[in-house]
N, C-alpha and C positions, 0 to 999 in steps of 0.2 A: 504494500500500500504506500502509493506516495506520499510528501507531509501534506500536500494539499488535500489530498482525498481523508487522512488521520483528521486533518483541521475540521474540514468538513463534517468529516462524522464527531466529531465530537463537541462542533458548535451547534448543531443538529439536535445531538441526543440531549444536552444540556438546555436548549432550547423547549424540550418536550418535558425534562421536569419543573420546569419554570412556568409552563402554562398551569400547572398545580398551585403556582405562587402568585407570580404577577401576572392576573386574567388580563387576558385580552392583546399582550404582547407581541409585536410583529417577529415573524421567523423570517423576514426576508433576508437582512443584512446583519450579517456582524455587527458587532458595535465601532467605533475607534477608540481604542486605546487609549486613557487617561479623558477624555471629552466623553464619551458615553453616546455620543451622536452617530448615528450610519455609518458608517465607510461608506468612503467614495467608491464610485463604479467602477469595475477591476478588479477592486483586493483584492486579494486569497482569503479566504478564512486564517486566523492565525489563535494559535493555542493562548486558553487562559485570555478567553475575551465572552465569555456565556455568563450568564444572568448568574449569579449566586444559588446555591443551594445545598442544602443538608447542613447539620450541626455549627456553632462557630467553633473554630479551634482559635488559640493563639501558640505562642514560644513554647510556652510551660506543655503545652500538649506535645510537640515536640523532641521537646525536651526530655521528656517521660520515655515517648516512642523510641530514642534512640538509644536507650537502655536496651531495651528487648532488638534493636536491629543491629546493634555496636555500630552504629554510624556518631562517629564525632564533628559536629556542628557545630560554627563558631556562633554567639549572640546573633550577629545579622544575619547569616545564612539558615538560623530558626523562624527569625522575624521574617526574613525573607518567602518562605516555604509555607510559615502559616499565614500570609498577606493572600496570598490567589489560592488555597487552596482549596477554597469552596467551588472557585470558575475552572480551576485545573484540572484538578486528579477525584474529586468526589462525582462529578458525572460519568466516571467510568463503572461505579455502581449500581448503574441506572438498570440493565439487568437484572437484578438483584434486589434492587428496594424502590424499582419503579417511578413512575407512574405504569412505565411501560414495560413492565416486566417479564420476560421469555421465561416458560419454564423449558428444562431440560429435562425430555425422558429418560429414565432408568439406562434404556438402549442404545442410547445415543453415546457413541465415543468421540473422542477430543479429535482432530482432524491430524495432528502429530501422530506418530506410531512408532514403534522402538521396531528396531533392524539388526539381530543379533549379528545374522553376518556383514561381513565389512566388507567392503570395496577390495577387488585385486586378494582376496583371502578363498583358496579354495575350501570350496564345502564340501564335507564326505556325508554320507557315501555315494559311486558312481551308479551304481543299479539297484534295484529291488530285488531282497532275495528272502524267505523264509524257510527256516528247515527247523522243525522240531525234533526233538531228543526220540532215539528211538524208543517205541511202546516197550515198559517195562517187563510188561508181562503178569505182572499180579495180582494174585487170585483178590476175591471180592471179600472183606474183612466181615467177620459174621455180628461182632460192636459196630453200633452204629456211632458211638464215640469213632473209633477208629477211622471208620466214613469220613465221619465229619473230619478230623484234622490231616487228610488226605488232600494235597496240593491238586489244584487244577489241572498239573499236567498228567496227574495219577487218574483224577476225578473224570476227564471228558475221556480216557482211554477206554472206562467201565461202560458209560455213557452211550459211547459211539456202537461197543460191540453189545447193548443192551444187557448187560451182566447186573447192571442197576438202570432203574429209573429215572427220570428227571422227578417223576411225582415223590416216589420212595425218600430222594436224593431231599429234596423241599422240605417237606414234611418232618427232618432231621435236622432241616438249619432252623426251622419254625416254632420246631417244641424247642431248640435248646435259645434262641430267642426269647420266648417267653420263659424257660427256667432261669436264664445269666443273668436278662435284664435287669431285674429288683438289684442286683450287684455291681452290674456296669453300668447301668444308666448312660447305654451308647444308643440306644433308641427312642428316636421323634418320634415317627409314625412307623406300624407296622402295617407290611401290604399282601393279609394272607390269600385276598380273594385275585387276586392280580397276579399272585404266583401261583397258585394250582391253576390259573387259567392259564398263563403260560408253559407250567409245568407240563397239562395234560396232551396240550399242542403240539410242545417240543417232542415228546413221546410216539406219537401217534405221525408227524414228519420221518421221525429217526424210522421208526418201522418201515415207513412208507418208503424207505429209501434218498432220502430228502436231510442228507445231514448237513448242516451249515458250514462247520466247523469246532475248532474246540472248544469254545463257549457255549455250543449249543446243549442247552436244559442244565447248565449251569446253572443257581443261586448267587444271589450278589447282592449287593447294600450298596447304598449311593449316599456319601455325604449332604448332607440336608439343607446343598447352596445349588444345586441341580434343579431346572425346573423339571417337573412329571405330570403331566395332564390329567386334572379331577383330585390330583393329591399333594395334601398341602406339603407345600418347599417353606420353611419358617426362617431358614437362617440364624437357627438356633438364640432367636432375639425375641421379646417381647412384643416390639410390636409388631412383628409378622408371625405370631404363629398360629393365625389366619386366616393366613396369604395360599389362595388356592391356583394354581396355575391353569393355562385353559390349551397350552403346548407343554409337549415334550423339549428339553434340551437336548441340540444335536447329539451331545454324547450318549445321550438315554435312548435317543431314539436308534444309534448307530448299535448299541450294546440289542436293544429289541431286535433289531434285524439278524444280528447274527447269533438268535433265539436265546442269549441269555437272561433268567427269571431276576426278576427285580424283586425280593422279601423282605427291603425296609428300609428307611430314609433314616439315617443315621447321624447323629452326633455331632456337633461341631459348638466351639467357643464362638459367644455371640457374636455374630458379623466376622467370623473367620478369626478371632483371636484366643489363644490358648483352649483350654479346657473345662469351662463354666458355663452351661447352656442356662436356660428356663427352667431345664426341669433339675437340675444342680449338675454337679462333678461328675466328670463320664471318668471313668477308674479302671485301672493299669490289671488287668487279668494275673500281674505276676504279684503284684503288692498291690491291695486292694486300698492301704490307707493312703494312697496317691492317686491324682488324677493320671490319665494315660498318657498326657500334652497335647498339644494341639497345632495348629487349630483343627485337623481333620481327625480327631480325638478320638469317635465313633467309629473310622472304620478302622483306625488303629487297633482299637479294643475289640471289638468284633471279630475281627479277621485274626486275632491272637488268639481268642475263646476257641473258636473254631464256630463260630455264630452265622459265618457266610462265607461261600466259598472263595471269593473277592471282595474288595469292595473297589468304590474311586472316592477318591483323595482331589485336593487341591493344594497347589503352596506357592505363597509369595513370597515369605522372607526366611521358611523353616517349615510350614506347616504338614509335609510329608515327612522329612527328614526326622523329624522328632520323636514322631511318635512311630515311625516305624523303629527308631532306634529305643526308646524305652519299653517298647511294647513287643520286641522281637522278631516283627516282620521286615517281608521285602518292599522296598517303596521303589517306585521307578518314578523322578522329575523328571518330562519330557522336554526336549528343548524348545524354548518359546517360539510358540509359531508351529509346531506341529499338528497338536490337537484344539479344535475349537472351542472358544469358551461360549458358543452363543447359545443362549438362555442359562447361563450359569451366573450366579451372583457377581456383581463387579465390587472387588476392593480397591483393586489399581489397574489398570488397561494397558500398561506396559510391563509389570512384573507378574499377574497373575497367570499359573499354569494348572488343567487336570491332570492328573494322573492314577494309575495302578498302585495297589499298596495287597499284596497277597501270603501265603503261607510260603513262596519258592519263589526261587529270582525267574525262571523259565517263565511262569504264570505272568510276570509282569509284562514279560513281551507278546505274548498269548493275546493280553487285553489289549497292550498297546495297537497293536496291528490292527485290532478289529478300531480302534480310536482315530488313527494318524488319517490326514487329509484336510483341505482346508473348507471354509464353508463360506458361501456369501454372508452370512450373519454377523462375522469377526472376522473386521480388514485387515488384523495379524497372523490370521492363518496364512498358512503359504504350502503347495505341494511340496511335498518331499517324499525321499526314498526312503527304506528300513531293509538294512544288510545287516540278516541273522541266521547265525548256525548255530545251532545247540551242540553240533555234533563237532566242528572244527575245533584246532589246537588255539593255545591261546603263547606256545612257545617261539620267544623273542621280541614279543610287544614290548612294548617300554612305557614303563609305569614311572610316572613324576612322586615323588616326595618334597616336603620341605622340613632338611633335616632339624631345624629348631620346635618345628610343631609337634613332632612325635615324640622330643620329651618334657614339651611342658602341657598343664592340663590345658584343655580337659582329655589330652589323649591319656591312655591307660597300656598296660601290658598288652588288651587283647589287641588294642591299635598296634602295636610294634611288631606282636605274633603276627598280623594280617599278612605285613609287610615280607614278614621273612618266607610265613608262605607261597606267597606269590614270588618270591626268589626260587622257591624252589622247585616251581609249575614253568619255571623255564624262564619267565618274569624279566627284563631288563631293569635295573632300579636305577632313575637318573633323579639327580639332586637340581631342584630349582628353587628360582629366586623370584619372591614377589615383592615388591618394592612399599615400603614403610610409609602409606599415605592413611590418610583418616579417611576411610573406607565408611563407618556409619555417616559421614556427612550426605552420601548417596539416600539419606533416608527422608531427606528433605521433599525428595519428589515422590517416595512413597507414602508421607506426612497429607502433604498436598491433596495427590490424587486420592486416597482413602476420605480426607475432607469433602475435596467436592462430591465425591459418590454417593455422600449419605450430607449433603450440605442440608435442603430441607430438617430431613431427620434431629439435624443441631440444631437449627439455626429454630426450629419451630418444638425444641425441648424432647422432642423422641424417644433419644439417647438418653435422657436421665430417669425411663423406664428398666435400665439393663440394671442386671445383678452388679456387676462388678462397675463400684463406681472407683477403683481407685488412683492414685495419681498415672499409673503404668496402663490403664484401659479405655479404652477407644473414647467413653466422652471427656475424660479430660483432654485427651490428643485430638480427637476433632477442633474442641473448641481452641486449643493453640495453637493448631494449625490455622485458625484464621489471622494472622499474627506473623505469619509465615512472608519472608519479601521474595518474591517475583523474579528478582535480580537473582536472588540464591538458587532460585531454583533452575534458573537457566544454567547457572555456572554448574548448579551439581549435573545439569542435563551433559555439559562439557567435558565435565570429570565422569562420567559413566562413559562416555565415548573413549578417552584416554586409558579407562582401565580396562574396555573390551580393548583394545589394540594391546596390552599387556600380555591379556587373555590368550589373544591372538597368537603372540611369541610363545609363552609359554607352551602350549596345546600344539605348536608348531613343533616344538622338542620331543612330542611324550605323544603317546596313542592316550592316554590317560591317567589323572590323577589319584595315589592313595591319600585320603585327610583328616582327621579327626572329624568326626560328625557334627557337633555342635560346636566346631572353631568358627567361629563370630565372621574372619576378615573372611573366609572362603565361604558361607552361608550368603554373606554379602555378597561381595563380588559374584560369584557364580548365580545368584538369582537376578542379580540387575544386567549381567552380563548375557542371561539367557541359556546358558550349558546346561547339558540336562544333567543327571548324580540318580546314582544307585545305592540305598542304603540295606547292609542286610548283615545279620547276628552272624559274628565269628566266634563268640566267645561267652562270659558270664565274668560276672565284676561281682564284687560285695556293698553292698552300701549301709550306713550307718543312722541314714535318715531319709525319710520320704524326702523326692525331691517334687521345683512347684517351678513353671512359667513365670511365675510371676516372684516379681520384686519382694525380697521380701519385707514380711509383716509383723511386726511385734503382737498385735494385736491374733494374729493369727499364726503361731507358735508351728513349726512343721512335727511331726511324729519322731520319735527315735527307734531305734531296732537294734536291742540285746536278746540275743545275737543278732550280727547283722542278717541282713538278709540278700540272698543270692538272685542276682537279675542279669537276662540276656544284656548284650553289650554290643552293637554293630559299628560296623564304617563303611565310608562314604565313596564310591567311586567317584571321579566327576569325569566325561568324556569331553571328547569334541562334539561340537555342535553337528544334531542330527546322527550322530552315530552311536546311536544307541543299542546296534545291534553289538558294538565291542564290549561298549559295558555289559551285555547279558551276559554273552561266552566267557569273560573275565569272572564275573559273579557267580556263574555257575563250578567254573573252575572253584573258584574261593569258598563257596558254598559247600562243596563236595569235600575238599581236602578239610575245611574246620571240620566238619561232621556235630556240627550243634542242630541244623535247621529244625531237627525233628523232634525236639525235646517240649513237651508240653509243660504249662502253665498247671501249678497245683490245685486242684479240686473242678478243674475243667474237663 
């Protein structure tokens, strides 16, 4: 936009809150500057010449303000700033507190879009390939416990050659659904009539000769930020749990096509943050006096029970990562832009991803495949390819480390065992360097963008319906975020580009990284950079005290454990972008040599 055309619109928009003020006002001409009389014919429009309007400020407001921006202002350059800035910078509100005020739908994305790949950076992979692991061969377990904590990829083998049911199979994740739930409190809504109608379909196809693939008459739970048509998506928030959708979200509808049964809307911290829904704390299958983390909490929890065969997940800044790593499963982040988010909740429009979170790292890529493709609905999708062999070597790849992260926390012994295993799966170990910058400063624009998502919801008190009101949850950060400067977030827009081209080097060295799961700089980075990361149990750790998301609380004291008590412990792949078939084959590897994946949760 030229300045004429900025001048314009904004002597314009200022002109239309002022017919609010001074009736009857002509819009034709500018004023001039210091006389208040027309401009002569010709002018330009020129900024900080529109009628007055909104609040008066002086210095001292200023003054106040540039506390909260660290902007230092001399005396006049405050006097200066609060003199126009009712004709300046307050009609750019106009939006927002009207007369003429736009709403913006839910749907509607920001017209910027994050671009994980870079310019002159090649993308892998070159073709499309799937190969699953060959059929193990066995027999049908006579427990139906046993059923139940059966991977997806054991699960559709039974399935396919009719040795089990899809109804049988249902009706297993349904009763232990309603027995877990009083405990995990990972379940919104339950969808019994919806899954024995898909169950009996999927059945009655498969006989018919009509198999989908291996999700077909699977069971599965969907994080409760998914739209599902007829059944309420709440968002794990007050004031949507409601909110009844009238579509399916592409993901739901992709996962229905390739006949997997939908048995329940699952769990999530309000508005995708931590582990504290409406209906309270969704809790950790392995330590009950903890919640399971979050934000996709529910399927974390469930899919540990052995409550659903899969579920999906979402994560912006950890929300996979977490709770597949406290709760023992496989979480697959897929790289941004793979899988569509449309009709799924927005937090942020450039960092939000779905994903797989299941019993076995193979299952992740099972889901993922029936997921990847782009949709009109979400202008971040983009086609891509998926190169996967369950069955290929994983000897000579070259796995990144950064030797300082693997001995300070939060890595552990099982982090360091990971490492040495993959040494000895044939593994290349190369030592990298990531450069010492304030990495959460990146959070400015996931600050932002979570504000404007749910701006209404603040700005008209919503938000101070949710459980968790404390300084670490969403209505205090909304409301700060209006407070948030413009300028910052452009720059943090700058430094997100400077550390994908980091990325870039890096990931140019390495087929992919080993990293401590919840290290802070690499959760960051790799989520705003768009990489996708595989988290899954190599080991068990002791702990001393329930752990919590959240900041802690004096007033809410955490639990102790004498003795302590013994909890799965995973780590984190991170690949290159879109090639997430390396991280399966890596994870399958590393899944097989630990020999944990199969150990259940006590009293499950």
């Amino acid at each position: 936009m030229s300045d004429s055309s900025r001048r314009w619109f904004l002597t314009r928009s200022v002109l239309g809150v002022a017919g609010a003020v001074v009736a009857g006002r002509a819009e034709a001409a500018p004023p001039d500057a210091g006389t208040g009389a027309p401009a002569p014919a010709g002018s330009p429009p020129a900024f900080g010449t529109a009628p007055s309007v909104g609040p008066e400020v002086n210095a001292a407001t200023f003054e106040e303000a540039s506390k909260l921006m660290r902007v230092t202002l001399t005396p006049a350059e405050r006097a200066q700033a609060a003199g126009n800035w009712r004709e300046m910078m307050a009609p750019l509100l106009e939006r927002r507190t009207g007369p003429r005020r736009v709403e913006l739908e839910p749907s509607l994305a920001p017209a910027t879009r994050w671009d994980p790949s870079l310019p002159g950076v090649k993308t892998v992979p070159s073709r499309n390939r799937f190969v699953r692991s060959k059929a193990p061969g066995a027999p049908l377990p006579q427990k139906d416990e046993d059923i139940a904590f059966a991977p997806v990829s054991q699960l559709s083998r039974w399935v396919e050659s009719r040795a089990l049911t899809s109804e049988r199979l249902t009706n297993i994740y349904l009763e232990r659904l309603r027995r877990f739930d009083p405990k995990l409190q990972c379940v919104i809504t339950l969808t019994p009539e919806l899954a024995l109608e898909q169950a009996r379909r999927a059945d009655k196809e498969i006989a018919a000769g009509r198999y989908r693939g291996p999700l077909h008459g699977i069971p599965w739970g969907a994080k409760d930020l998914v739209d599902t048509a007829g059944i309420a998506t709440t968002y794990g928030a007050e004031p949507f749990r409601d909110r009844i959708p009238t579509t399916d979200a592409t993901v739901v509808d992709r996962l229905h096509r390739a006949g997997a049964v939908l048995v329940a809307k699952l769990s999530l911290g309000a508005l995708a943050l931590n582990d504290i829904w409406f209906g309270g704390e969704t809790k950790n299958p392995w330590v009950l006096e903890e919640g399971s983390s979050g934000s996709s909490a529910g399927p974390g929890s469930a899919t540990a029970a052995a409550c659903v065969g899969f579920s999906l997940g979402s994560e912006t800044g950890g929300s996979i990562v977490a709770p597949s790593m406290r709760c023992g499963v496989a979480g697959l982040r897929p790289t941004y832009g793979r899988v569509p988010r449309t009709g799924a909740m927005t937090l942020s429009w450039t960092l939000d991803k779905l994903g797989p979170m299941a019993r076995g790292v193979e299952d992740t890529l099972l889901v993922l495949s029936a997921l990847s493709g782009p949709d009109a609905g979400d202008g971040a999708s983009v086609p891509s390819r998926l190169d996967f062999d369950a069955t290929a070597g994983v000897k000579g790849l070259r796995v990144g480390y950064l030797p300082a992260w693997m001995e300070q926390s939060p890595a552990t012994d099982v982090d360091r065992a990971a490492l040495e295993t993959l040494k000895t799966l044939g593994l290349t170990p190369v030592e990298v360097k990531l450069p010492d910058w304030p990495y959460s400063s990146l959070n400015v624009i996931l600050f932002a963008e979570a504000a404007a998502a749910f701006e209404e919801l603040t700005l008209e008190h919503g938000v101070d319906a949710l459980a968790m009101q404390v300084p670490d949850a969403w209505p205090n950060l909304f409301r700060q975020s209006r407070f948030l400067s413009a300028v910052d977030f452009v720059q943090a827009d700058r430094l997100r580009h400077k550390v994908a081209r980091e990325m870039a080097r890096i990931m140019g060295e390495v087929d992919l990284l080993l990293v401590p799961s919840l290290r802070e700089e690499m959760l960051t980075v790799s989520n705003f950079t768009g990489h996708p990361s595989l988290t899954l149990r190599t080991g068990f750790v002791e702990v001393e005290r329930a752990r919590s998301d959240w900041a802690p609380n004096p007033l809410r004291p955490l639990p102790t454990f004498s003795p302590k008590r013994r909890v799965p412990h995973g780590v984190t792949l991170i690949g290159r972008l879109f090639d997430e078939g390396t991280l399966g084959r890596v994870g399958i590897a590393l899944e097989r040599a630990s020999g944990v994946a199969g150990e259940r949760p006590p009293g499950f």
